[in-house]
N, C-alpha and C positions, 0 to 999 in steps of 0.2 A: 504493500500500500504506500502512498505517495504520503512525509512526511512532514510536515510545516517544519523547516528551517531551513538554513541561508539557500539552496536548491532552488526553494521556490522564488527565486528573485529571476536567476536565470529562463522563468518561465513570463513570468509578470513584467519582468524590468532587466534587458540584458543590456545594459547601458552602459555608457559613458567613457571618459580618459585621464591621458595624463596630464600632472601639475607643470609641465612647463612649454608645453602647446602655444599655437598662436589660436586665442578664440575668436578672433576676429570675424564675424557673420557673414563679411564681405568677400571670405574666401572659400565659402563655402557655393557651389557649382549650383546653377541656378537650376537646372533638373533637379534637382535634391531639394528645393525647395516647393517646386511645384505639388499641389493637393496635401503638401505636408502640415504638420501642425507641431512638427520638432524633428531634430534630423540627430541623429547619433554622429556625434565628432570622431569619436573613434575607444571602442569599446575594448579591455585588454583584460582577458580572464587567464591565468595559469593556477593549475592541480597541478598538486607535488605530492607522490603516496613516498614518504618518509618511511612509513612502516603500515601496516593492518590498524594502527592503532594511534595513526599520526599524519590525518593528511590534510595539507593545508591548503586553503584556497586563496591567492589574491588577486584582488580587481581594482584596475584602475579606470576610471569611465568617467567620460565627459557630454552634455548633450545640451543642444540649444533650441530655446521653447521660444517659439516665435508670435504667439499669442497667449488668451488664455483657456483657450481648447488644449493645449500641451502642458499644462501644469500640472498635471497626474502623471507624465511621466518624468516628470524632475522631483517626486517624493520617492524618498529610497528606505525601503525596510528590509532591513536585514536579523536573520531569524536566529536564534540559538536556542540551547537546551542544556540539559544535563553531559550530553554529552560532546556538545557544541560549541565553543569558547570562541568570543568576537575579543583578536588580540589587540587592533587598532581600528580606529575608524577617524576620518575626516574629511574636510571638503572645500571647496570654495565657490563666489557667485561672480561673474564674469560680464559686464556689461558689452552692448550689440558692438563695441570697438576691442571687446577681448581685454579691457582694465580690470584689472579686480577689482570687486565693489566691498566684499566680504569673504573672512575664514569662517569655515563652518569647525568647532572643536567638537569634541566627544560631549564637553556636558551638555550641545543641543541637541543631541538626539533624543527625542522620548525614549523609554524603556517601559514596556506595557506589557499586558500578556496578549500574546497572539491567537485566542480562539474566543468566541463571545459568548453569550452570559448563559448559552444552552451544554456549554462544556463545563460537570462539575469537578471532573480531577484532571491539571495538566500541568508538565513543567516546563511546556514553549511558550519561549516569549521572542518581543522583537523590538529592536531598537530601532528607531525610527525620525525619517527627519522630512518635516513637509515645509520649502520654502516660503516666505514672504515674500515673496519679490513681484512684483510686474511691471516691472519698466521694460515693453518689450521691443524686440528679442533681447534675452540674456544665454549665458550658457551657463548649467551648474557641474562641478566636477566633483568626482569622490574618487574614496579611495583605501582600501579594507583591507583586513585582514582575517580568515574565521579556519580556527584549528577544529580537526573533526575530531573523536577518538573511536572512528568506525570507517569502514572500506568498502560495506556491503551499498550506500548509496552515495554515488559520485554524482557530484556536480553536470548535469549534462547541460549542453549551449544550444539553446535557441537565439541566433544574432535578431532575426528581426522581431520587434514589438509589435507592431500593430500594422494594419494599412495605412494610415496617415502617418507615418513616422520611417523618414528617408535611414538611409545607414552609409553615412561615409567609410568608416570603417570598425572592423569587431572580429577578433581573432581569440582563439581558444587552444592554450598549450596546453598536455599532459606529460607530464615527468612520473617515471616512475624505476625503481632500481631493475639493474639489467636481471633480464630471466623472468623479470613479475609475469606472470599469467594472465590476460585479462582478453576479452569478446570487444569487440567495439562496432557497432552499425551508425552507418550515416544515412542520413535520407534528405534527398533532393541540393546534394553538395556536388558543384559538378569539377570542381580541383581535384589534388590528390595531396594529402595533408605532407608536410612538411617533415621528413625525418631528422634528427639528430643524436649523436651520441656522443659521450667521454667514456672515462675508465668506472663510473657506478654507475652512471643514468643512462637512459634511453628516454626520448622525447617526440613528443606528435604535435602537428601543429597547424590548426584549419584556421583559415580565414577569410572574408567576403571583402567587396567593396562596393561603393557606387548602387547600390540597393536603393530605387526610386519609391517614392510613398506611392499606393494604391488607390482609388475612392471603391466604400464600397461597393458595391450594389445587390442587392435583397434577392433572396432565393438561390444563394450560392452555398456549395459546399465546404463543409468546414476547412476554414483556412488553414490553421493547422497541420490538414493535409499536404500541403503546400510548402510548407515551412524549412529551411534548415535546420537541422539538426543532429547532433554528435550525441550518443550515448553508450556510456562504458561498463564494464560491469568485469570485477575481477575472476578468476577461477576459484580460489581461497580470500574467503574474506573472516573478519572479526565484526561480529556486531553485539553489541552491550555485554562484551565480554565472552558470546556465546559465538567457537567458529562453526564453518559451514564450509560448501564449495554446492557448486550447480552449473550444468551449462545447459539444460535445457527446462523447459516446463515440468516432463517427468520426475528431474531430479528436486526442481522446484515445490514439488506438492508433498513429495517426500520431506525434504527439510522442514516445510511450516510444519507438516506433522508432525515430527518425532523432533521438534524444537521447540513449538510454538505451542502445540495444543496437545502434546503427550502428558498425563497425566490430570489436564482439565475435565474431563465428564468425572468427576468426583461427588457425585449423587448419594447420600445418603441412603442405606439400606431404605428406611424408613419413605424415604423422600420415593425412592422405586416403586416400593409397594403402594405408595398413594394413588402413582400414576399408572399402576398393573391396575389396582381397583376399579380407576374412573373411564377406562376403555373394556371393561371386564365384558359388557353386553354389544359392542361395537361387531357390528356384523363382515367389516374388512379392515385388512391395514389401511385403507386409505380412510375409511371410518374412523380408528383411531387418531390417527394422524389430525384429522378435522377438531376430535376432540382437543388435544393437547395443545393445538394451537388455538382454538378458541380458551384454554385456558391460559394460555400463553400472553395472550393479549389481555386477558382481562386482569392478570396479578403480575405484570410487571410494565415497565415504562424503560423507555428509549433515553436514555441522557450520554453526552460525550466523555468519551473518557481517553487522554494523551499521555498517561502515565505508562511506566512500564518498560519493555523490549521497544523502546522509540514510538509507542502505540501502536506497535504490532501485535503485542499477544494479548488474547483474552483473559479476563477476569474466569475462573475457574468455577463452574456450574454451582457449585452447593454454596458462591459466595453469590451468585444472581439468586437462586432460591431463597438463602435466607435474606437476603436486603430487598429484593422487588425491584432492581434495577440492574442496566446497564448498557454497555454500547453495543452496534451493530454486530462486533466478535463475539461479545459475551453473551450474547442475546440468541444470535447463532448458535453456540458452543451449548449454550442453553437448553435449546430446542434440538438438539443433536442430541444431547444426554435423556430428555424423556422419549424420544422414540426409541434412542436405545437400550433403554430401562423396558418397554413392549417389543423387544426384536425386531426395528424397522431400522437398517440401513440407511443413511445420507450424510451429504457432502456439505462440507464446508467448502461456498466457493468466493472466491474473488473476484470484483469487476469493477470497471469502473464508473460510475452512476453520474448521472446527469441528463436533463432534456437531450440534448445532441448525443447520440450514440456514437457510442467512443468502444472502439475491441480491442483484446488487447493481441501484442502480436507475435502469430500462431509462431514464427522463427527465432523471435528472438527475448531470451526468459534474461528477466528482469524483476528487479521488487520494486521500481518505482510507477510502474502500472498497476494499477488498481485504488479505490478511494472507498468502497466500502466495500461490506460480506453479505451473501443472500444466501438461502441454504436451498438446495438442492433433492428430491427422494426420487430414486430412481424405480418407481413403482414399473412392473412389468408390463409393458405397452401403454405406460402412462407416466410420463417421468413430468413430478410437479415442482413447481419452483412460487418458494417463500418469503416471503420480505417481514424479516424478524422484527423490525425495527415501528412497524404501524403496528395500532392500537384498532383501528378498522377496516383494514383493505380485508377483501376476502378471501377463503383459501384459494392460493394458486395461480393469484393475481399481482400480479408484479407493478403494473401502471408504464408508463413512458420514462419512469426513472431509472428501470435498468430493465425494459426491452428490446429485444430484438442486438446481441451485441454476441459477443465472444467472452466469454469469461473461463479462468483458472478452477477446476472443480479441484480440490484434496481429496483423489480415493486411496481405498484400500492401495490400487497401481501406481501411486503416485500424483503430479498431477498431469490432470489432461484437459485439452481445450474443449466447451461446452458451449451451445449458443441457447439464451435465453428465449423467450416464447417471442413471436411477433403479430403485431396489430396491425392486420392490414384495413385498406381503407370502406372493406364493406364492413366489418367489427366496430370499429373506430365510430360508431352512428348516434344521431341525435334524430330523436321521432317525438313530430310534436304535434301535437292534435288542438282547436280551439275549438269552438263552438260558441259564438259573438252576435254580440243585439245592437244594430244604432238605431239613434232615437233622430228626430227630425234636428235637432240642435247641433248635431254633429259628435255626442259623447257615444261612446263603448262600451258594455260592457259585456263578460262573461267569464268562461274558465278554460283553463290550458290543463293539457295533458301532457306532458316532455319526457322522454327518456332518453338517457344517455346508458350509452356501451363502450367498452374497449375504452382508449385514452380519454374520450368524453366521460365516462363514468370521474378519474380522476381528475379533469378540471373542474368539474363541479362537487367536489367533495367539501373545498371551503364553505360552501355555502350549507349544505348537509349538514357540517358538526357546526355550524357558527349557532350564536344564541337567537333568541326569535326576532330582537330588535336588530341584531346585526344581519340577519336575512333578509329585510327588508331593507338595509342600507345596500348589502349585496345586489340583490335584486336590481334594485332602483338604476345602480351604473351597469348592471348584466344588460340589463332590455333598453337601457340608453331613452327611452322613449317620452317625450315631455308629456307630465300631468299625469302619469301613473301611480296606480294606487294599487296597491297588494292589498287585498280583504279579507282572503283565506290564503294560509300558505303550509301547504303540509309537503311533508318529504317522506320517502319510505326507501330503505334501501334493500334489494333484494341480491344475495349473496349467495346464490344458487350455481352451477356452474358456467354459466354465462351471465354475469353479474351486473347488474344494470340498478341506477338510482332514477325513481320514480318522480318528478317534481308534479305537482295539484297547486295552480291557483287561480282562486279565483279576482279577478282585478275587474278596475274602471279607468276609463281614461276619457279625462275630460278635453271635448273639443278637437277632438283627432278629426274629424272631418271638417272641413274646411265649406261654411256654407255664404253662397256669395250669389246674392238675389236668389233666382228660381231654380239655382242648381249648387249639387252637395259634392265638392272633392274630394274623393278617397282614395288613399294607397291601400292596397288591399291584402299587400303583402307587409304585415304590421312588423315581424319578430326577428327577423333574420335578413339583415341589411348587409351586403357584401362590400367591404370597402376596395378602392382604385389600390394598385399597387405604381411603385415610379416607375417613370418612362427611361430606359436606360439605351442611349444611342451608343454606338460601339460598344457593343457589350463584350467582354474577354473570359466572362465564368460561366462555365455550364451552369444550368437550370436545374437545381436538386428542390426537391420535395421531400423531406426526410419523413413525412406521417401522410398518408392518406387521408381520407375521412368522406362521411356522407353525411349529410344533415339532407330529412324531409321534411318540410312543413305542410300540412293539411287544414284548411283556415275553411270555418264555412261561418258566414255575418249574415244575419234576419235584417230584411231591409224594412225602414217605416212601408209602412201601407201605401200611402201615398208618394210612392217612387216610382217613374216610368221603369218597368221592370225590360227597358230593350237598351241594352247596350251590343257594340262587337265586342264576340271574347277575343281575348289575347292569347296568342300560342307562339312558344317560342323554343326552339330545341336547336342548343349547340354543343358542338362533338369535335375532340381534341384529343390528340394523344397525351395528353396530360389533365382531362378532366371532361366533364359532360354536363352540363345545364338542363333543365328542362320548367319550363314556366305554363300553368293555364292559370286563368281566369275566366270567370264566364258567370251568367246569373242564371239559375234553374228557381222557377216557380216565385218564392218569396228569399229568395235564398244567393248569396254571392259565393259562389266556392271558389278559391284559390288554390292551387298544389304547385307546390314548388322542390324542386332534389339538385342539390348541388354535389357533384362525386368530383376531389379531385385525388390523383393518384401517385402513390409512391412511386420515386424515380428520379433516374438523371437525363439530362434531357438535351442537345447541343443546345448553345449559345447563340446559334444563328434563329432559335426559334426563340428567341425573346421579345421580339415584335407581335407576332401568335398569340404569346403567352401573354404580352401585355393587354393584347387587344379581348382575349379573352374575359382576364378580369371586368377590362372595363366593361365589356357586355353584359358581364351579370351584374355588375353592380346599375346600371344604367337601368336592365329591365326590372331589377328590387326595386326601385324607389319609381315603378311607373305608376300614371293612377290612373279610376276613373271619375271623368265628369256625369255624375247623374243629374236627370231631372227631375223637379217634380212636380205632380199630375197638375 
């Protein structure tokens, strides 16, 4: 798992240079300035493994913030720990002529803890320094020092920061004594790094230059795909005193096991028999299995925990049992020990979690992939996957925080790569049903039926556990709709094995129709407004869609009495290799029915169809917001 200390700057902030540079703004290439919002003057990282239990990192880095959109990346934190010691740190501010304005010393760094207030035990913190300055352009420089007392996670180099942030220059050396063992993979470096050597060291040495700032543009794939980057990884390493060695995945699941989690399922006799008892009448393992995790959720809670093996090992089961807490490993480790207290089998596995699916990768075995644990049971022709960590998801549902990826399982064979479940975009559904009255004045009302599935069940869960007044603040920005009023609001969530949350309300909305002399404006597609996406001319990024999804809406409105009931209905059906529209409206008898299905579809798409793709959205959002003109008698 990925560790908060000084690592994660090379990811966040691979910045800056050295103290006796010319910062001068005027010498910097005017390409480098274009779409930029700071441009790295010249970035200087060197690793030196001194020993397994002594390696040191220094950076020297300079960068100049040419408004004040680039002032985040002239704040530098730098992380330490127990086993992490920041031996020197300082810096200076450099005005748009390269004068110095200010030395930045050690006592201006803040020193704070670095994890926030949902983490109850850690001993990372970060020293940190956000300038004052805006007289712009400036340049800021720093300049560090941070001794490790471990070798299992090396500093890896991503030179570039962001799309808006040019890179004059940014090199990264590794020194290490001759003979050291170690894997190294680059991605997307198209040099060949630099060798050197004396009578102890050997040394490696990557570096970029002239790296122009990018503008985004929306619906591209993760940048970071994109990205340079060098990462190391020894053959024999020391970590918190405990060695190891690994070159692949396999050997990798093996270590966390018989390092990490050897010895944790420590379950009380007693604590077993509670849990033999309470699946006693459970008609399958997967029965059990359902029970324990609904007792799982109901007597313990999810809190952070960065203490330990660098926050790599778990808290040991019978210390979650008798306290009712802990983190995503222990919580795991947890739920691992009472199914194997009932004879069920499962994996403790590794992944990396977040909306953007991130896998980890299948070549190259590493510990700085991965950010949390999900547990795995490899039921026979049913292999389900558990997110120890919620208090209401339901069994076997994982949500868009770590679907559809690659992850590290720990079996009995060591470890092996395993991909999580995926939501595609017919699952991924929103079905909404109303049933509406307007009245000659132009007010609304009635009641909605909505169901969400697949990753729609999880974005609407805030609103599910929110209290009754915060439902209706919820609500109110969900439907966006002026002069809504929620009347009844019930939620049901049904946790069956296609799990879906039921939303019931009943609402009014004042003035929605728009009445002007002898005729009544209505849009008739109330609930589900598609917005424009930007127009992107030269587009350079393929077109990704990382989630599908379908939203239906099914709308039928009772018209006054006195409405000429003859309108033309509207029919509108557009088809795209990336998505499909389909629109009626039309009035049957006293009755306006609307039906609307928006599918768009997971995928990469060229770059050349972003014209298509633009003109698509704007099509649906142009016929959402169509209306009609009624008369009346």
């Amino acid at each position: 798992m990925k560790i908060l200390f000084v690592n994660l700057l090379y990811i966040l902030l691979p910045v800056l240079a050295s103290g006796q540079e010319n910062y001068d703004v005027a010498n910097i290439p005017s390409t480098l300035k274009s779409r930029a919002v700071a441009t790295v003057r010249n970035d200087k990282t060197v690793v030196e493994i001194k020993s397994p239990e002594q390696v040191v990192t220094t950076t020297t880095c300079a960068i100049t913030v040419y408004n004040k959109n680039g002032d985040r990346y002239a704040t530098l934190p730098v992380y330490y720990d127990k086993s992490t010691e920041i031996r020197s740190i300082k810096g200076a501010i450099y005005n748009e002529m390269g004068i110095l304005q200010k030395k930045i010393s050690t006592k201006d760094f803040k020193d704070i803890s670095a994890v926030d207030n949902s983490t109850m035990f850690a001993d990372s913190r970060v020293k940190i320094y956000v300038p004052n300055y805006h007289s712009y352009p400036y340049t800021i420089e720093y300049q560090y020092e941070v001794r490790s007392k471990q070798n299992l996670i090396i500093p890896s180099w991503t030179p570039e920061v962001s799309n808006n942030v040019s890179i004059e220059k940014s090199s990264f050396q590794f020194i290490a004594p001759i003979g050291t063992e170690y894997r190294i993979e680059t991605k997307n470096y198209n040099g060949t790094a630099k060798q050197e050597k004396n009578e102890k060291t050997e040394s490696k040495t990557w570096n970029v230059e002239q790296i122009v700032a990018r503008k985004d543009e929306s619906y591209s794939p993760n940048s970071s795909l994109k990205k340079t980057n060098v990462l190391i990884v020894p053959k024999n390493f020391i970590y918190y005193g405990r060695e190891g060695n690994f070159s692949d995945w396999k050997e990798f699941g093996n270590w966390v096991s018989n390092s990490l989690l050897n010895k944790k399922q420590d379950l009380t006799d007693a604590s077993k028999q509670k849990f033999i008892a309470l699946t006693k009448n459970a008609s399958s393992d997967k029965d059990k299995a359902k029970i324990l995790y609904d007792y799982l959720q109901k007597n313990t809670r999810y809190i952070s925990i960065q203490i330990g093996i660098g926050g790599l090992e778990p808290f040991p089961a019978s210390e979650v049992d008798r306290l009712g807490y802990g983190d995503c490993k222990a919580l795991v480790n947890y739920m691992r020990s009472m199914l194997s207290a009932v004879n069920i089998p499962s994996y403790y596995c590794i992944v990396e979690a977040g909306r953007s699916k991130e896998s980890f990768n299948k070549t190259f075995a590493n510990a700085q992939d991965g950010n949390h644990v999900i547990l795995c049971i490899p039921f026979k022709n049913d292999t389900t996957w558990l997110e120890c960590t919620s208090q209401n998801l339901p069994f076997g549902f994982l949500s868009d925080f770590t679907d559809d990826r690659d992850v590290v399982a720990c079996t009995e064979n060591g470890g092996v790569i395993m991909h999580t479940p995926k939501y595609v975009n017919s699952t991924n559904l929103q079905l909404r049903y109303a049933d509406l009255k307007l009245s000659e004045d132009g007010n609304i009302q009635g009641s909605l039926n909505t169901k969400f599935y697949g990753t729609q069940y999880a974005n609407h869960m805030d609103v599910l556990l929110a209290s009754n007044n915060d439902k209706n603040k919820l609500l109110t920005e969900y439907y966006n709709i002026d002069n809504i009023n929620f009347n009844r609001i019930n939620y049901i969530e049904h946790k069956e094995d296609n799990p879906f949350i039921e939303e019931n309300l009943d609402i009014s909305i004042k003035n929605f129709a728009v009445k002007n002399g002898n005729k009544l404006l209505i849009q008739p597609n109330l609930f589900n407004l598609h917005s424009n996406i930007p127009e992107s001319r030269n587009r350079t990024e393929d077109i990704f869609i990382e989630r599908g999804f379908t939203d239906i809406d099914s709308i039928s409105i009772i018209l006054p009495e006195n409405i000429l009931k003859t309108v033309v209905p509207e029919k509108k059906i557009i088809e795209k290799p990336f998505g499909k529209y389909e629109f009626r409206s039309e009035i049957k008898g006293n009755k306006l029915f609307t039906y609307r299905k928006l599918e768009l579809f997971e995928g990469t798409y060229p770059a050349s169809n972003y014209e298509e793709f633009f003109q698509f959205h704007n099509e649906v959002s142009s016929s959402d917001r169509g209306r009609f003109n009624l008369s009346f008698l």
